[in-house]
DSSP file (Angstrom, degrees, kcal/mol; ACC not computed):
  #  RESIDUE AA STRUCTURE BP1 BP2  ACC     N-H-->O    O-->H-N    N-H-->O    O-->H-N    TCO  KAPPA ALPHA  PHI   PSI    X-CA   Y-CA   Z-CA
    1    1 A X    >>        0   0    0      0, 0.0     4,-3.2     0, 0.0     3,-1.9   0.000 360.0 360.0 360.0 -27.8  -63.8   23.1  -46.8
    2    2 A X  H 3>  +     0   0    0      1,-0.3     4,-1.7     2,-0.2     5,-0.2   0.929 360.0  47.4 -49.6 -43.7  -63.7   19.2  -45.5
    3    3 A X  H 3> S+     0   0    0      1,-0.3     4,-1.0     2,-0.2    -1,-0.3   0.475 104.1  54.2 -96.1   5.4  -60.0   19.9  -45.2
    4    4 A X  H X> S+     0   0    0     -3,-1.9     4,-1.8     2,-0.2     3,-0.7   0.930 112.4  42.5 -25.3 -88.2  -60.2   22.8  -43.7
    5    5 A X  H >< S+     0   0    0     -4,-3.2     3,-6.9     1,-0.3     4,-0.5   0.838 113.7  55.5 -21.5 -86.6  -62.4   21.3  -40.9
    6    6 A X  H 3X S+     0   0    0     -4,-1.7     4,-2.5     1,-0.3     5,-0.3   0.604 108.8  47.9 -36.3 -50.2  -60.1   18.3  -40.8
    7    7 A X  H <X S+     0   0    0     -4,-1.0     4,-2.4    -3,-0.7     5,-0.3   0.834 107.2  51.4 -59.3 -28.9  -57.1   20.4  -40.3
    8    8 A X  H <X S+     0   0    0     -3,-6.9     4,-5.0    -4,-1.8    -1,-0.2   0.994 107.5  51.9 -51.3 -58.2  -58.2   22.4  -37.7
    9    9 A X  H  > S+     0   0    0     -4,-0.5     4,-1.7     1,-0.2    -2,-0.2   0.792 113.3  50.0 -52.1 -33.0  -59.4   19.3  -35.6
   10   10 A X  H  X S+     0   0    0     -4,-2.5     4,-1.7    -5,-0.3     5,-0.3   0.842 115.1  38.8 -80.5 -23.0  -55.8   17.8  -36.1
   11   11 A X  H  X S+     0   0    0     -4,-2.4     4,-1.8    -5,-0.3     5,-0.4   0.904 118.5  50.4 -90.2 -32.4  -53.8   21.0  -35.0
   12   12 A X  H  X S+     0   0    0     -4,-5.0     4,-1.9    -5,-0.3    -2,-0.2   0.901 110.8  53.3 -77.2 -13.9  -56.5   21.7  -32.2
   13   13 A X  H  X S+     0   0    0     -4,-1.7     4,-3.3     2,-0.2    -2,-0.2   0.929 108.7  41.9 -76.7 -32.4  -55.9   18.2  -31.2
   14   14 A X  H  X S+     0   0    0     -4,-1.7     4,-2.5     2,-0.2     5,-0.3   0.821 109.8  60.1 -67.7 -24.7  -52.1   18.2  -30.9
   15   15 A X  H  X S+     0   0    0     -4,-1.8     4,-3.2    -5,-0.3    -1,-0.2   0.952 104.1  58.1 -65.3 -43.6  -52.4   21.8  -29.0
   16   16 A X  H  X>S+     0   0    0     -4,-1.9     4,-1.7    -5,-0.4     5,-0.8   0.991 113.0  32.8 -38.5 -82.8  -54.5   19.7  -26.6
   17   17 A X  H  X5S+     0   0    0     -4,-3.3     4,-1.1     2,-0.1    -1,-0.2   0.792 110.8  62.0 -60.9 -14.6  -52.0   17.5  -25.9
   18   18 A X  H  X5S+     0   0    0     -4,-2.5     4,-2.4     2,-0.2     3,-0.2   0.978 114.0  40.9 -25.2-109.5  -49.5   20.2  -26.3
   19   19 A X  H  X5S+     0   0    0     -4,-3.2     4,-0.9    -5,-0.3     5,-0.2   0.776 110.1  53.1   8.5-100.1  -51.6   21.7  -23.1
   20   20 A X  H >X5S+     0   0    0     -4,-1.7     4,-1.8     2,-0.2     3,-1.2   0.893 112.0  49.3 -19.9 -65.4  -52.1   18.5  -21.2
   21   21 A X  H 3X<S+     0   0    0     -4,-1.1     4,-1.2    -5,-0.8     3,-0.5   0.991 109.1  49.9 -64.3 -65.3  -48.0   18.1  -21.5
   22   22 A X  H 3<>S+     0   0    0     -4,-2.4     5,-1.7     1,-0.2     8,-0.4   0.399 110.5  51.7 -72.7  12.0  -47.2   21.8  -20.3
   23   23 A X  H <<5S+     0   0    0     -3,-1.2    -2,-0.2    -4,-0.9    -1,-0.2   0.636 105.9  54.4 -84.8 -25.0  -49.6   21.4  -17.1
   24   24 A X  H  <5S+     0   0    0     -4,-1.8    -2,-0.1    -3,-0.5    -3,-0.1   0.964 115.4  39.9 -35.1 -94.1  -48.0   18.2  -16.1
   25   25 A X  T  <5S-     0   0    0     -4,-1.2    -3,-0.1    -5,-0.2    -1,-0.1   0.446 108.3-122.3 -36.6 -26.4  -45.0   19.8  -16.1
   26   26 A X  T   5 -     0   0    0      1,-0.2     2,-0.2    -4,-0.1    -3,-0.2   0.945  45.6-173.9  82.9  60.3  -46.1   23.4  -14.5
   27   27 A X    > < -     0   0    0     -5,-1.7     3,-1.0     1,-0.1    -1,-0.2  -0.684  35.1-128.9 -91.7 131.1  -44.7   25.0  -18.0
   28   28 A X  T 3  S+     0   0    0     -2,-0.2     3,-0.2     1,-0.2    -1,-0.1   0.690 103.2  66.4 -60.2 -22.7  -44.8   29.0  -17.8
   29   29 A X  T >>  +     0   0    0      1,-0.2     3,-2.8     2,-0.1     4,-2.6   0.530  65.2  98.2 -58.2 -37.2  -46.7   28.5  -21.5
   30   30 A X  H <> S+     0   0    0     -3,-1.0     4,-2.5    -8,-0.4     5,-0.2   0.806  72.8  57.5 -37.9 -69.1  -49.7   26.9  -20.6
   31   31 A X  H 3> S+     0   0    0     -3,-0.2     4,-0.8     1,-0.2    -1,-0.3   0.526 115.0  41.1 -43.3 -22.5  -52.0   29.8  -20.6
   32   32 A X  H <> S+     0   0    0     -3,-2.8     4,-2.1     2,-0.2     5,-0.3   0.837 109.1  52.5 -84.5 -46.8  -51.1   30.5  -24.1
   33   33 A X  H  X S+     0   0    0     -4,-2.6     4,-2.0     1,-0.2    -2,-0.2   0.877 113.5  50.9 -42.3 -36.5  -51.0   27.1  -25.5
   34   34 A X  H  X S+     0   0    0     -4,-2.5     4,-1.6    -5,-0.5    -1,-0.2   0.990 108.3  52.2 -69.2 -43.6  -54.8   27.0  -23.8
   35   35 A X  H  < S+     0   0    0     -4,-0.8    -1,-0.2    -5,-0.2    -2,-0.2   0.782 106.2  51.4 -54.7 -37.2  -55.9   30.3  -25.5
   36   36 A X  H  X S+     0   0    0     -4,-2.1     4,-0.9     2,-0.2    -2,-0.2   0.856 103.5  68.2 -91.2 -22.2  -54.9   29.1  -29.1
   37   37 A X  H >X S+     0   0    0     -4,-2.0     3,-2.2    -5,-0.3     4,-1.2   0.976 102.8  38.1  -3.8 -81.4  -56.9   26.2  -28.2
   38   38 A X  H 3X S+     0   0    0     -4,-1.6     4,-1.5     1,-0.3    -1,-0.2   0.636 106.6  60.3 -84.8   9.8  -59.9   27.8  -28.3
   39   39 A X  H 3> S+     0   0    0      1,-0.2     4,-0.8     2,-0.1    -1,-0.3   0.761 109.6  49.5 -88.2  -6.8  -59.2   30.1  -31.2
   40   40 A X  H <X S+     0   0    0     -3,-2.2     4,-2.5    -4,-0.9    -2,-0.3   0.819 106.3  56.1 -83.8 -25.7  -58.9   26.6  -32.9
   41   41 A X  H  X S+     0   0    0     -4,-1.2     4,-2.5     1,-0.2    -2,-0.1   0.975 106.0  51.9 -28.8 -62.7  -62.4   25.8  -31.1
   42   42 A X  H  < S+     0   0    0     -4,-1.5    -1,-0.2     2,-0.2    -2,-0.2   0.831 113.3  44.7 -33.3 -58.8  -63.6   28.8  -32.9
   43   43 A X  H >X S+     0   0    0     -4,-0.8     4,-3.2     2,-0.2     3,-1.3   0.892 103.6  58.9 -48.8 -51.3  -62.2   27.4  -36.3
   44   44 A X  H >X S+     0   0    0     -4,-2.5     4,-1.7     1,-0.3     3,-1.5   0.972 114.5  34.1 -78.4 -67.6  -63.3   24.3  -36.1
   45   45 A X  H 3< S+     0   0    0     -4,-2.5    -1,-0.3     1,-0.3    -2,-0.2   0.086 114.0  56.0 -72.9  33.2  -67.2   25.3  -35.8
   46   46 A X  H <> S+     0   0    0     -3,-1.3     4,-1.2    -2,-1.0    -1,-0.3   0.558 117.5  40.5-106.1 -47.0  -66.9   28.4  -38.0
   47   47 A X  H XX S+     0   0    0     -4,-3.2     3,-2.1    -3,-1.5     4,-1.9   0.997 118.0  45.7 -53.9 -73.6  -65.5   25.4  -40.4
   48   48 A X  H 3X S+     0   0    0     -4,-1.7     4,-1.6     1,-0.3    -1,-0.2   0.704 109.3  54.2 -11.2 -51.0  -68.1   23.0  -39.2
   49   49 A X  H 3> S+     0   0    0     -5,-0.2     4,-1.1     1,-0.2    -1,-0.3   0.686 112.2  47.7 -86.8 -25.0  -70.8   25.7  -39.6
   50   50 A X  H <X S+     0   0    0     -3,-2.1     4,-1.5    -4,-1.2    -2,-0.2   0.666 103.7  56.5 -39.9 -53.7  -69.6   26.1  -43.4
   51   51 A X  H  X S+     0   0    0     -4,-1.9     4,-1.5    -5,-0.2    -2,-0.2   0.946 112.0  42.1 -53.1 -57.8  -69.5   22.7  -44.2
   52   52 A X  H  < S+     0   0    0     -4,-1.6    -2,-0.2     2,-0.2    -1,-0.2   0.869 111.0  61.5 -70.6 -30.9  -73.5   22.4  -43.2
   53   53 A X  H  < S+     0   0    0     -4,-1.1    -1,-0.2     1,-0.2    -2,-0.2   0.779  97.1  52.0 -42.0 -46.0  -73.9   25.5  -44.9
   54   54 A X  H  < S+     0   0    0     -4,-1.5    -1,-0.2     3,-0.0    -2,-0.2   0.974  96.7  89.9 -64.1 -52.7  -72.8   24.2  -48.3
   55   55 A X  S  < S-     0   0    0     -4,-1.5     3,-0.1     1,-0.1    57,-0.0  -0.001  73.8-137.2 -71.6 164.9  -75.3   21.2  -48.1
   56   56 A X  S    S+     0   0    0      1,-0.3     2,-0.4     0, 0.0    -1,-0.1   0.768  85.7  11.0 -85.9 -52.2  -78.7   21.3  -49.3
   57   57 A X  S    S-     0   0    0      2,-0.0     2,-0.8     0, 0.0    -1,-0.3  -0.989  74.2-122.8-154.2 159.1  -80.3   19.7  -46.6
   58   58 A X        -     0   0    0     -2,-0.4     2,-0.2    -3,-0.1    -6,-0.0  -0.801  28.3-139.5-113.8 115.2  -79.0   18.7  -43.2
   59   59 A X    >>  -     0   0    0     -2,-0.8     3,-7.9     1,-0.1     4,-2.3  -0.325  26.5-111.7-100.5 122.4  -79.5   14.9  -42.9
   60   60 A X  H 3> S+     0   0    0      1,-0.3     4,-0.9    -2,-0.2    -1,-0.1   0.817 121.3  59.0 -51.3 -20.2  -80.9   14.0  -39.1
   61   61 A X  H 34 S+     0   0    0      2,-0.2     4,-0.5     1,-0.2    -1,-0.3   0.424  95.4  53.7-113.6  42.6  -77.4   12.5  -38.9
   62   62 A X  H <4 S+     0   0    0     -3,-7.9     4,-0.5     2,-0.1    -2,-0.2   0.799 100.5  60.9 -72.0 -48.1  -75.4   15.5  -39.6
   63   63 A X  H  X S+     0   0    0     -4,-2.3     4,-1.5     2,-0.2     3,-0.3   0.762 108.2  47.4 -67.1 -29.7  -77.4   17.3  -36.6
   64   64 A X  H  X S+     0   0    0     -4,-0.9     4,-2.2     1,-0.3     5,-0.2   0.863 107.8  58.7 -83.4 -36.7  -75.6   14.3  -34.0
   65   65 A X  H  > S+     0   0    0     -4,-0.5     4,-0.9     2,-0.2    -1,-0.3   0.813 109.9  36.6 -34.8 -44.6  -72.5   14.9  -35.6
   66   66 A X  H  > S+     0   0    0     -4,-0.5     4,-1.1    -3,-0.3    -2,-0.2   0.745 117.8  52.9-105.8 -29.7  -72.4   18.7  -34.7
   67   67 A X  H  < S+     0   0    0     -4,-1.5    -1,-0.2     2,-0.2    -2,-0.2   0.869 113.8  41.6 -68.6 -31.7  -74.0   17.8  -31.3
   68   68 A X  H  X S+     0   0    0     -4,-2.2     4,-3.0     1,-0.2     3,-0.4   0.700 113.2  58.2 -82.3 -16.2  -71.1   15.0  -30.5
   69   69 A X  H  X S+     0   0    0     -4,-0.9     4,-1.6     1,-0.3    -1,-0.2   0.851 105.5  41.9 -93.4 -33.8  -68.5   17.3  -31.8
   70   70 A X  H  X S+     0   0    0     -4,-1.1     4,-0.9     2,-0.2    -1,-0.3   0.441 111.4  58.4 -91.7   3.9  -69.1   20.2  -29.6
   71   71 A X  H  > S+     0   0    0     -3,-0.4     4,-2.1     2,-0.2    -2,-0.3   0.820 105.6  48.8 -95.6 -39.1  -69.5   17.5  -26.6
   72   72 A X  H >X S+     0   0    0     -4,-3.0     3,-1.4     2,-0.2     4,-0.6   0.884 122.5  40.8 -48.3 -78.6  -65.5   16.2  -27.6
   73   73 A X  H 3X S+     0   0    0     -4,-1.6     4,-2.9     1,-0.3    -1,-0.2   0.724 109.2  52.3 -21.7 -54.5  -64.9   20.3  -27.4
   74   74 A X  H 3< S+     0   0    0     -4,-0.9     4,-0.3     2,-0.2    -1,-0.3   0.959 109.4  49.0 -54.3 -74.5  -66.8   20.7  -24.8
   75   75 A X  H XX S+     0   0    0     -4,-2.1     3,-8.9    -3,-1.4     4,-2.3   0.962 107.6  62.4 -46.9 -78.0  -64.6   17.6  -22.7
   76   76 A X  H 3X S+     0   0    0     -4,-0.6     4,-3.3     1,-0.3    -1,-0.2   0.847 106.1  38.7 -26.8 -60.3  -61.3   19.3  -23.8
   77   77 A X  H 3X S+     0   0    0     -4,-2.9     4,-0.5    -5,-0.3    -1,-0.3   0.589 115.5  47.5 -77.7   9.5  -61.8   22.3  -22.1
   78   78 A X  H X>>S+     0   0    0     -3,-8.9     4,-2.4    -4,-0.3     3,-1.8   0.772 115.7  53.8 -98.1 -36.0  -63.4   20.9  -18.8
   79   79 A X  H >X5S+     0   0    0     -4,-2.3     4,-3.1     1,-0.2     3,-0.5   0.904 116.9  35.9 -52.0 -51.6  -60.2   18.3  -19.0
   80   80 A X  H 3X5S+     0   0    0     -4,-3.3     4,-1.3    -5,-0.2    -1,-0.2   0.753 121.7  42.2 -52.6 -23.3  -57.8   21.2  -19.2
   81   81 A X  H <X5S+     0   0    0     -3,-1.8     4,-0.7    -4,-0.5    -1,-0.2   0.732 119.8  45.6-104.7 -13.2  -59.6   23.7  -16.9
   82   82 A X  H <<>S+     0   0    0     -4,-2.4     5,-4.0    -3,-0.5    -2,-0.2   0.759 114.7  50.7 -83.4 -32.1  -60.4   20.4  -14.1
   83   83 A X  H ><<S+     0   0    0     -4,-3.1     3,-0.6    -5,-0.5    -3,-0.1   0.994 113.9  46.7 -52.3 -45.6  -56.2   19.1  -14.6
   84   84 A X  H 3<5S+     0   0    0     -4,-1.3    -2,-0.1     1,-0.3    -1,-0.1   0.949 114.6  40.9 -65.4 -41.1  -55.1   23.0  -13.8
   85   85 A X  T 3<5S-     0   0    0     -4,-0.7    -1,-0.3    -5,-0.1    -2,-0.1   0.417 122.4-115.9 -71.5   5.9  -57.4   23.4  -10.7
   86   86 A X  T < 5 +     0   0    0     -3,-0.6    -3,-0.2     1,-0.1    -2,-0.2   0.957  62.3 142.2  48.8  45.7  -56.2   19.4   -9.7
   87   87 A X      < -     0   0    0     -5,-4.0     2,-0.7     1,-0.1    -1,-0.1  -0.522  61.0 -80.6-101.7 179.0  -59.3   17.5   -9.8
   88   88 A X        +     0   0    0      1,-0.1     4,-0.3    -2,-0.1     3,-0.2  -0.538  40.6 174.5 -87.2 131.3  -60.1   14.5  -10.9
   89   89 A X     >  +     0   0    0     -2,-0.7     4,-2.0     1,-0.1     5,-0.4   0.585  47.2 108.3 -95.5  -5.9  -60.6   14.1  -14.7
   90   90 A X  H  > S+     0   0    0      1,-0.2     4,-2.9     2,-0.2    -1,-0.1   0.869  79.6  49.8 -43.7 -54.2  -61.1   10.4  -15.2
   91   91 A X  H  > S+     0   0    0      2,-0.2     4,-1.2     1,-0.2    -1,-0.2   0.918 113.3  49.6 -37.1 -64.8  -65.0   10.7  -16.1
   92   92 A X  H  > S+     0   0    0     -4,-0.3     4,-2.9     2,-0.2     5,-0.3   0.862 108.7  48.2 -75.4 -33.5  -64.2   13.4  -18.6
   93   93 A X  H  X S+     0   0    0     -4,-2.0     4,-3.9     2,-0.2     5,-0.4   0.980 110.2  56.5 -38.2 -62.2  -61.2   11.5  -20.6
   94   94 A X  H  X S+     0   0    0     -4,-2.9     4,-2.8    -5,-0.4    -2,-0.2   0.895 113.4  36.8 -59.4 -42.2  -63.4    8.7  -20.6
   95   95 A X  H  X S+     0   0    0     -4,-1.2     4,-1.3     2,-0.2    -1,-0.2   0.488 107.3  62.4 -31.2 -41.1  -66.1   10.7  -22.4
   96   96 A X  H >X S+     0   0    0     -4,-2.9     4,-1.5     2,-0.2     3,-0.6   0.906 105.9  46.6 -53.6 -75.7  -63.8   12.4  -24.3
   97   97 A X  H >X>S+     0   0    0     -4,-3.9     4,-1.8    -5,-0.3     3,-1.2   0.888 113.6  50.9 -28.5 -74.7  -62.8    8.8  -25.9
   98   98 A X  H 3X5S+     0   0    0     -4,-2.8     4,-1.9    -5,-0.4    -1,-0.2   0.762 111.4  46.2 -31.3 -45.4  -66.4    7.9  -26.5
   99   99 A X  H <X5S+     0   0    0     -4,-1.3     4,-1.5    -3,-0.6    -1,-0.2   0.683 112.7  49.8 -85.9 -14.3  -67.3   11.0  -28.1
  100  100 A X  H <X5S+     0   0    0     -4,-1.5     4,-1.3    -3,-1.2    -1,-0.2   0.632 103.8  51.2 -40.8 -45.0  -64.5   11.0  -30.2
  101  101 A X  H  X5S+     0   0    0     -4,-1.8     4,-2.6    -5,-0.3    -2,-0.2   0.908 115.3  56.5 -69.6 -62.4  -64.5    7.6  -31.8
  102  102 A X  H  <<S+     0   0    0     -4,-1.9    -2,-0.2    -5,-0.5    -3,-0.2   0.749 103.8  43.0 -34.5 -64.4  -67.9    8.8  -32.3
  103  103 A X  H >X S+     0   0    0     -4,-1.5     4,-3.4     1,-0.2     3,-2.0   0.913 117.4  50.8 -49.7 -60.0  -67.5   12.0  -34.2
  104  104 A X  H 3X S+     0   0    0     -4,-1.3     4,-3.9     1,-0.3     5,-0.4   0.970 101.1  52.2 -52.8 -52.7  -64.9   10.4  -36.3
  105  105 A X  H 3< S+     0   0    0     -4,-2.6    -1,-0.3     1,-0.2    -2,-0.2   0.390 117.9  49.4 -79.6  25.0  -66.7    7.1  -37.5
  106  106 A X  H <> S+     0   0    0     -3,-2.0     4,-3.4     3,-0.1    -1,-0.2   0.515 113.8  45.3 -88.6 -52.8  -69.7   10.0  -38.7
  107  107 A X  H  < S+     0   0    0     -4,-3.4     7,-0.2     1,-0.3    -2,-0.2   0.877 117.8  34.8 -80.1 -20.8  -67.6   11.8  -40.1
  108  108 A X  T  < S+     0   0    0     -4,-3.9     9,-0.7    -5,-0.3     8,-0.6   0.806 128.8  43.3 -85.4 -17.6  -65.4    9.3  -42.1
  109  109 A X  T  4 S+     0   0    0     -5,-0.4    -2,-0.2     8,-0.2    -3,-0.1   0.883  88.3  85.5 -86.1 -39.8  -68.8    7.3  -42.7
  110  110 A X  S >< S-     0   0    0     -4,-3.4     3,-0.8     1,-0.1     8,-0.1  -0.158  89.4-125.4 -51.2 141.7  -71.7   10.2  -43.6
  111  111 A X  T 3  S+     0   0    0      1,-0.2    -1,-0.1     4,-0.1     4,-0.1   0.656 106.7  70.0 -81.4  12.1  -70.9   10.4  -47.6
  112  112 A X  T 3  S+     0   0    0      2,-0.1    -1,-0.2  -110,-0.0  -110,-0.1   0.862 101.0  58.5 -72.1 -23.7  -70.2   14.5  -47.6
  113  113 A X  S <  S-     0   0    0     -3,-0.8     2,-0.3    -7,-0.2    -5,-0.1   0.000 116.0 -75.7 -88.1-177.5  -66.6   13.5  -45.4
  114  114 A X        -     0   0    0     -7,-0.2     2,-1.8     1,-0.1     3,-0.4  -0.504  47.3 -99.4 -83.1 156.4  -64.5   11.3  -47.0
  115  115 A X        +     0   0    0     -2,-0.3    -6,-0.1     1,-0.2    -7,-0.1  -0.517  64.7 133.6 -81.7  72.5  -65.0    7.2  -47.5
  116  116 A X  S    S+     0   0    0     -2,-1.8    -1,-0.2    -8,-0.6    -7,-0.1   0.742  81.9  24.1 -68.0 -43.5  -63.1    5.8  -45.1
  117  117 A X              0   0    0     -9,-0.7    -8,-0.2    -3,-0.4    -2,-0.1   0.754 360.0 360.0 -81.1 -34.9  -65.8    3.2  -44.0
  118  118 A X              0   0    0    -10,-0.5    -2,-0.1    -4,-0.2    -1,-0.1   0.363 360.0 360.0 -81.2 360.0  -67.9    3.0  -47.0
């Protein structure tokens, strides 16, 4: 199921920029590109929620994982729904990074993900 997850998070991340790229641009697409977004949201914590499911017991830094991970999610969609409306997004980019680098070095360091750090 790790590769599940992991796939999800890479195709919802290229839809992002996918997104991002046809709003620039004022692409007739957008609104669909934005919709299969969140049905990869969807994925990715139905995966997520699967993942913690399998484990035995949920390890206090599992629970920061799942919290930082719906705050990246959470930052995708205000960046996409503050670009369309033309506001400023700087704050949430930056936030986005932090929580990202975050979620990743848990998830390649906690030992259920793979050992990328360890």
């Amino acid at each position: 199921m790790t590769h599940a997850h992991i796939t999800t998070w890479v195709v919802a991340l290229i839809l992002f920029v996918v997104a991002i790229a046809f709003q620039a641009k004022g692409h007739e697409k957008t609104k669909m590109v934005h919709m299969l977004l969140r049905l990869f949201y969807i994925l990715i914590i139905a995966t997520g929620a699967w993942i913690l499911h399998s484990m035995s017991s949920f390890p206090f830094l599992y629970i920061v994982k799942v919290i930082v991970g719906l705050w990246v999610i959470g930052m995708m969609e205000m960046i996409l729904v503050r670009t369309a409306k033309g506001k400023n997004t700087n704050v949430l980019w930056l936030q986005f990074i932090v929580a990202f680098v975050i979620v990743l070095y848990l998830g390649f360091k906690l030992p259920f993900g793979f050992s990328f750090f360890s």
